[in-house]
One Martini backbone bead per residue (centre of mass of N, CA, C, O) as a GRO file, in nm:
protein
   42
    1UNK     BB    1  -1.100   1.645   1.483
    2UNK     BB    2  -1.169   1.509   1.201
    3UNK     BB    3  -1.211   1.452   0.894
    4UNK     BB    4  -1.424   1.259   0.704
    5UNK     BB    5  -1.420   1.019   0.435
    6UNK     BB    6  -1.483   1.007   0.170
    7UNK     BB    7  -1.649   0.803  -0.043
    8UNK     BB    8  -1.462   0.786  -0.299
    9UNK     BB    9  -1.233   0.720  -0.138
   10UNK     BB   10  -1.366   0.446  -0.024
   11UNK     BB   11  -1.410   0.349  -0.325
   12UNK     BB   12  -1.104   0.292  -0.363
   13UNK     BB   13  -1.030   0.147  -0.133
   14UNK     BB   14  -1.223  -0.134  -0.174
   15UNK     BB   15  -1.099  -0.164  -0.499
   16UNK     BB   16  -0.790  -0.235  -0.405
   17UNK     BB   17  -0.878  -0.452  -0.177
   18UNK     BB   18  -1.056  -0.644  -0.394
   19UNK     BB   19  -0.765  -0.633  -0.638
   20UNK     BB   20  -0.546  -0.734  -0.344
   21UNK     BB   21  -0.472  -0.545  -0.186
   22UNK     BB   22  -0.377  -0.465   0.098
   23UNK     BB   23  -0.455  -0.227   0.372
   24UNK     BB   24  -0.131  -0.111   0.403
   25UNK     BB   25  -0.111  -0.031   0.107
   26UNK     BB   26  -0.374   0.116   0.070
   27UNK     BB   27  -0.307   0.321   0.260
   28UNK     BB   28  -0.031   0.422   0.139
   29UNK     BB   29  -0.177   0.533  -0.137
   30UNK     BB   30  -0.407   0.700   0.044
   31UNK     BB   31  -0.343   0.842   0.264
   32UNK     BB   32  -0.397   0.657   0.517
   33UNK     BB   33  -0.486   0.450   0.756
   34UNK     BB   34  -0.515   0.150   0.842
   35UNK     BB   35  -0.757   0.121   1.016
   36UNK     BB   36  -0.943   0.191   0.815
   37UNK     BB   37  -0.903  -0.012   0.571
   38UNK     BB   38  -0.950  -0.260   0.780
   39UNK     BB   39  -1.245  -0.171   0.801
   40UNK     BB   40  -1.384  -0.111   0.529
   41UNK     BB   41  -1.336  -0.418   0.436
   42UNK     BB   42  -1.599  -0.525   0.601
   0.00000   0.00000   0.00000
């Protein structure tokens, strides 16, 4: 298993996508999963 995603990236990933960024586009930008992207967005 890997490692779990630091706080940083995590609000990295929540202000891309509260600034209008899909799940998607913001997965491709921080090289992460899709569905993380869309986890963390709830």
């Amino acid at each position: 298993m890997g490692k779990p995603y630091s706080m940083d990236l995590r609000e990295r990933v929540i202000s891309a996508i509260e600034g209008g960024m899909s799940a998607r586009a913001a997965a491709a930008r921080f090289s992460t999963r899709t569905a993380f992207s869309a986890r963390v967005r709830r």
